[in-house]
C-alpha positions in Angstrom: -14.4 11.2 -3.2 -13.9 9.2 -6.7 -13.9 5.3 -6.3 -10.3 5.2 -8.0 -9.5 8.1 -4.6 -11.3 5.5 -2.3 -9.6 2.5 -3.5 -6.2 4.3 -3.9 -6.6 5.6 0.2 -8.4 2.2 1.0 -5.2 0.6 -0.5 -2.5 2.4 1.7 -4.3 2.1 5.1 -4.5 -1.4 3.8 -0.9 -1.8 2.8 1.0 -0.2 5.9 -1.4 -2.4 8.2 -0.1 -5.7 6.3 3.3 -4.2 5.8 4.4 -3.2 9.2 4.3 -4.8 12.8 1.9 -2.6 15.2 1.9 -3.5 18.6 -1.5 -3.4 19.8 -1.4 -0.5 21.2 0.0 1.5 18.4 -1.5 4.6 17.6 -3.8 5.1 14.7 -1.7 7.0 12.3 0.8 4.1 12.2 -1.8 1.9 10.4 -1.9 4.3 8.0 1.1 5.0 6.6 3.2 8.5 6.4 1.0 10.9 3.9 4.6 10.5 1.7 4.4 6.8 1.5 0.8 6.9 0.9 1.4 9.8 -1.8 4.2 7.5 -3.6 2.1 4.4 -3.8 -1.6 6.2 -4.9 -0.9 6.2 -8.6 0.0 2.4 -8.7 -2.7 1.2 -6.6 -4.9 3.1 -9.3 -3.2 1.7 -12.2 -2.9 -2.2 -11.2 -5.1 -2.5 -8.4 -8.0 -0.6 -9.5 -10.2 -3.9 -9.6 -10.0 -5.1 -6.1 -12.4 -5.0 -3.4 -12.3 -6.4 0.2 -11.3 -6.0 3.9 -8.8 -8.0 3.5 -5.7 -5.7 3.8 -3.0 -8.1 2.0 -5.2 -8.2 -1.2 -3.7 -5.0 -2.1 -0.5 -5.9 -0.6 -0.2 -8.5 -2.4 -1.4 -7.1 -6.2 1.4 -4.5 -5.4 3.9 -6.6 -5.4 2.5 -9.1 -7.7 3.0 -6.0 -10.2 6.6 -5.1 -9.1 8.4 -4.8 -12.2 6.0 -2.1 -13.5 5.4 -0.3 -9.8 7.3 3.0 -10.2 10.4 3.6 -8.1 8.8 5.2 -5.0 6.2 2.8 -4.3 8.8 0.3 -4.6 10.7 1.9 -2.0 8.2 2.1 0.0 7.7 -1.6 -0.5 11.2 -2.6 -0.1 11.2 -0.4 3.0 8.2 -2.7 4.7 10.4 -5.8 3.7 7.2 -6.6 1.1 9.9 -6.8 -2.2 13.9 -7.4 -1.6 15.7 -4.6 -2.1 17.1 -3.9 -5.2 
């Protein structure tokens, strides 16, 4: 696995954790993210994230949406979806 494959999966288990509510005893897969909204937010993560490094899951979260007018249109839904950007 490539770092930019690592980062781009370590970004989406990071992003649906800090996007949506899990109760406690929420399966696994739910911190992860469908495969589709990982799929639509991969190739931004890469692009405008591709620097970051941490545990802390709203660092990518939050470069995401600090990049929102250049994400493309299904990451941004996926975004919008999480309540992370207002709906267009």
């Amino acid at each position: 696995m490539t770092y930019k494959t690592k980062l781009a999966a370590g970004f989406v288990l990071a992003a649906a954790a800090a996007a949506v509510v899990i109760p406690p005893a929420a399966p696994a897969q739910a911190l992860s993210g469908t495969p589709q909204e990982q799929a639509a937010c991969r190739p931004d993560v890469a692009k405008h994230c591709k620097g970051l490094q941490g545990d802390d899951d709203n660092v990518f979260v939050d470069c995401l949406v600090s990049h929102a007018p250049q994400l493309s249109q299904k990451c941004r839904k996926v975004l919008e979806a999480h309540g992370k950007l207002p709906s267009r």
